[in-house]
Residue frames as qw, qx, qy, qz and C-alpha x, y, z in Angstrom:
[[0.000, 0.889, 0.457, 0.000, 0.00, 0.00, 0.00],
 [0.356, 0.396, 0.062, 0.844, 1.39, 3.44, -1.06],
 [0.128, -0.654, -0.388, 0.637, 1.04, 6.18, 1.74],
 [0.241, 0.524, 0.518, 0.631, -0.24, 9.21, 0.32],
 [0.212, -0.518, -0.390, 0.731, 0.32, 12.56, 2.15],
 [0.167, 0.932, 0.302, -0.108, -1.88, 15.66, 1.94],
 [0.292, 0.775, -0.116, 0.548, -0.59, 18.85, 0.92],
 [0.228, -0.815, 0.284, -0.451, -0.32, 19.61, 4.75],
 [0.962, -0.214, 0.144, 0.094, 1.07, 16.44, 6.08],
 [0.801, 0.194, 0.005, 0.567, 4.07, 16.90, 3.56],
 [0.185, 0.750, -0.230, 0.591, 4.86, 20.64, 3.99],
 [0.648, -0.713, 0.191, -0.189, 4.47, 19.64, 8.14],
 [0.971, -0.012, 0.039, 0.235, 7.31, 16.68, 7.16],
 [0.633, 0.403, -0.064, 0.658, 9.65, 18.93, 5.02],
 [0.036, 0.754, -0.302, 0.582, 9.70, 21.69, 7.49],
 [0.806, -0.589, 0.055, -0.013, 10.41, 18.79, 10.34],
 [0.849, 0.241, 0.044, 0.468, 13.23, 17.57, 7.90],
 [0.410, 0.650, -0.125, 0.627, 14.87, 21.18, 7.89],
 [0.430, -0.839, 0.219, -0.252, 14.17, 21.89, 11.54],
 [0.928, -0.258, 0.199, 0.182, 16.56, 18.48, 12.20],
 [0.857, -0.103, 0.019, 0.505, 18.88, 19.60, 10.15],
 [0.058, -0.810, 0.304, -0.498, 19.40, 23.48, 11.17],
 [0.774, -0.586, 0.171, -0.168, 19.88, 21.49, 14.73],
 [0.812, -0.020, 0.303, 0.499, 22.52, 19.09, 13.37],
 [0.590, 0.451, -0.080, 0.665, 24.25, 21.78, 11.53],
 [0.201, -0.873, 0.131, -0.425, 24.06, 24.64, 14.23],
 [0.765, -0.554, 0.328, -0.007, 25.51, 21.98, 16.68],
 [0.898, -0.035, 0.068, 0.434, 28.27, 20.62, 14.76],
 [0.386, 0.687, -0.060, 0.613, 29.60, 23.91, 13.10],
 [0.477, -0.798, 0.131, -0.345, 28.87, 25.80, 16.51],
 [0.882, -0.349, 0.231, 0.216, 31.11, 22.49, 18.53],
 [0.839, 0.190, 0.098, 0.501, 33.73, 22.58, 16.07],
 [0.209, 0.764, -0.021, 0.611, 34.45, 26.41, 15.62],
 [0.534, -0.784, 0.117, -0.294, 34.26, 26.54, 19.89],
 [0.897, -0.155, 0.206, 0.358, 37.04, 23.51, 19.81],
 [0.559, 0.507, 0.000, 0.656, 39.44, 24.92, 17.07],
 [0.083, 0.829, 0.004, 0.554, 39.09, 28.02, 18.57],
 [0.730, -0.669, 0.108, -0.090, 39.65, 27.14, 22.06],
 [0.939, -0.079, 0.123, 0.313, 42.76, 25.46, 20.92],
 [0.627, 0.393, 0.048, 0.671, 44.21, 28.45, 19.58],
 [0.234, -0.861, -0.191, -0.410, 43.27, 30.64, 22.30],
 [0.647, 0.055, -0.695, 0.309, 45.09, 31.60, 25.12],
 [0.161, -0.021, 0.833, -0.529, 42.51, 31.86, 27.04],
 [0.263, 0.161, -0.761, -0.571, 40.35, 29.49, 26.50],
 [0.175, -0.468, -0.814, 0.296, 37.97, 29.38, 29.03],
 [0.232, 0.544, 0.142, -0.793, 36.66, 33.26, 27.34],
 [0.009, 0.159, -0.711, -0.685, 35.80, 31.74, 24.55],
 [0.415, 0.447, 0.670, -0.423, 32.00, 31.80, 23.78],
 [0.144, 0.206, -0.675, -0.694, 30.18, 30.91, 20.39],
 [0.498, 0.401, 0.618, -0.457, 26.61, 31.82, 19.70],
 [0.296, 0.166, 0.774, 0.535, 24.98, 31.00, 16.22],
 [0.446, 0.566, 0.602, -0.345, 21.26, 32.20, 14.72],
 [0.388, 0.530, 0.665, 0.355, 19.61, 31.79, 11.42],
 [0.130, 0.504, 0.036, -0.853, 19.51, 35.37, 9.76],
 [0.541, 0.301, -0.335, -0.710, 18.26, 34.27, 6.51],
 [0.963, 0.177, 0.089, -0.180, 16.74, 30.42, 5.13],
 [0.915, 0.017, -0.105, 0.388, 20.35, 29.14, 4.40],
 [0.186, 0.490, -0.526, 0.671, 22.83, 32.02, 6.30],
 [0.639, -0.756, -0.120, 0.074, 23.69, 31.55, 9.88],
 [0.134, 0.678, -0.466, 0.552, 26.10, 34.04, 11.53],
 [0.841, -0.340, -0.314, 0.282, 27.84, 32.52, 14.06],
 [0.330, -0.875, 0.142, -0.325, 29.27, 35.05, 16.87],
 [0.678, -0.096, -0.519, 0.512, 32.98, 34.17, 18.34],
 [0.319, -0.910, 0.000, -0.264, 33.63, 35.97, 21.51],
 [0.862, 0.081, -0.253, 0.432, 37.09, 36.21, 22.92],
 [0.521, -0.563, -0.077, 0.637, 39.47, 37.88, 24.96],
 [0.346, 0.884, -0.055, -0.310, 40.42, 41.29, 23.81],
 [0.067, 0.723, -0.618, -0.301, 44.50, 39.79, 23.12],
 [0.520, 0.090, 0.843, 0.105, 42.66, 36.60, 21.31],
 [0.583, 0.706, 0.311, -0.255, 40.46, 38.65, 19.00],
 [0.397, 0.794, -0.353, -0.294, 43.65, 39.64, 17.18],
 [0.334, -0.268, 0.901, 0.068, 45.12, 36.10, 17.60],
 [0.620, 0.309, 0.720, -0.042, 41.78, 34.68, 15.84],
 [0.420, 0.838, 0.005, -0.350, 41.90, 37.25, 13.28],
 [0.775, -0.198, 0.219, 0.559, 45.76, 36.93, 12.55],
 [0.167, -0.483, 0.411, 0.754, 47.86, 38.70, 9.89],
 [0.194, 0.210, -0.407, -0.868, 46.15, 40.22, 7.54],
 [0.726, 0.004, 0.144, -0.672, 42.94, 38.13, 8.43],
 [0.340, 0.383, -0.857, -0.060, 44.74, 34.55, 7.35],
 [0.166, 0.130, 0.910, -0.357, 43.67, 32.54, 10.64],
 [0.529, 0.377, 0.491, -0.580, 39.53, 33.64, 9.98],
 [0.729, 0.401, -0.324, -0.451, 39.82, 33.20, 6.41],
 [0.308, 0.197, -0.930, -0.047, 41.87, 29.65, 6.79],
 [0.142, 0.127, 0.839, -0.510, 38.46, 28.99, 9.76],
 [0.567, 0.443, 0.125, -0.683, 35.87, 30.10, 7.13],
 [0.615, 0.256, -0.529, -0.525, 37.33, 27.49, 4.66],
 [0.017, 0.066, -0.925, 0.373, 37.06, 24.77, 7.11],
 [0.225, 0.262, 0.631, -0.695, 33.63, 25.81, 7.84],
 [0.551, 0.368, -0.122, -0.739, 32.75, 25.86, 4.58],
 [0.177, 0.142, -0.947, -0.226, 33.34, 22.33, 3.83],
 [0.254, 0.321, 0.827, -0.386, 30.14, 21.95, 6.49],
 [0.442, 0.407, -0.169, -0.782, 28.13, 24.00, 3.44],
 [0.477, 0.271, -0.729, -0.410, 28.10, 20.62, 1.54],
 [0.220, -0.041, -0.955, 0.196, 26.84, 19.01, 3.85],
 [0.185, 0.653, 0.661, -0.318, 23.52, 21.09, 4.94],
 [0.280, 0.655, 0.445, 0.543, 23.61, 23.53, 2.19],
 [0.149, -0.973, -0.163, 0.072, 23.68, 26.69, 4.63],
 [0.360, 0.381, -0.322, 0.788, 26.74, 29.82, 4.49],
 [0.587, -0.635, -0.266, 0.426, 28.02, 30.88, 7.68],
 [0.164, 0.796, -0.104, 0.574, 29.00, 33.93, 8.29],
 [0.688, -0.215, -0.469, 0.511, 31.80, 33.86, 10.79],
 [0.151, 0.800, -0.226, 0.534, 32.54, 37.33, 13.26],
 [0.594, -0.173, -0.486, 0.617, 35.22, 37.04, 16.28],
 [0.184, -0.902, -0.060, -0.385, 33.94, 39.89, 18.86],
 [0.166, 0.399, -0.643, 0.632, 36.17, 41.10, 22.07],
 [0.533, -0.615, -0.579, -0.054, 34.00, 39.76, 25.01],
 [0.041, -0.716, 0.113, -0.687, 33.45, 42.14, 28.04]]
């Protein structure tokens, strides 16, 4: 027997399917960027990294760091955030969203 979903049955499905996998991509990108980043911090216990959905497939993701980490995550001539944006983009192929990465000074 072949299931056969309304009109509202399937749009209720495909917008479970995308909530599951904003969740699975907000949590892995969000874990990984808070690791890496911790690892090059030194101090790594100011390190905080918040995410949210600004458009259907961007999410800006918020680092927050010490004031003498923000230029550590930045590096020379912006090298370290652009070598952590292509990292992060590899996670694009995998749920289809861009990230939009910014390193603030926490207070």
């Amino acid at each position: 027997m072949a299931w056969r979903w309304c009109k509202d049955e399937r749009e209720s499905a495909e917008a479970h399917r995308a909530k599951i996998a904003l969740d699975w991509g907000k949590t892995l990108v969000e874990k990984f960027i808070e690791e890496y980043i911790r690892k090059i911090a030194l101090e790594p216990s100011a390190v905080r990294v918040e995410s949210e959905l600004v458009e259907a497939e961007l999410v800006q993701i918020i680092v927050y760091a010490s004031n003498q980490d923000t230029g550590r995550l930045i590096g020379k001539d912006g090298k370290m955030i652009g070598a952590i944006k292509t990292l992060v983009s590899a996670c694009k192929a995998k749920d289809g969203r861009s990230y939009k990465i910014t390193i603030k000074a926490a207070d």
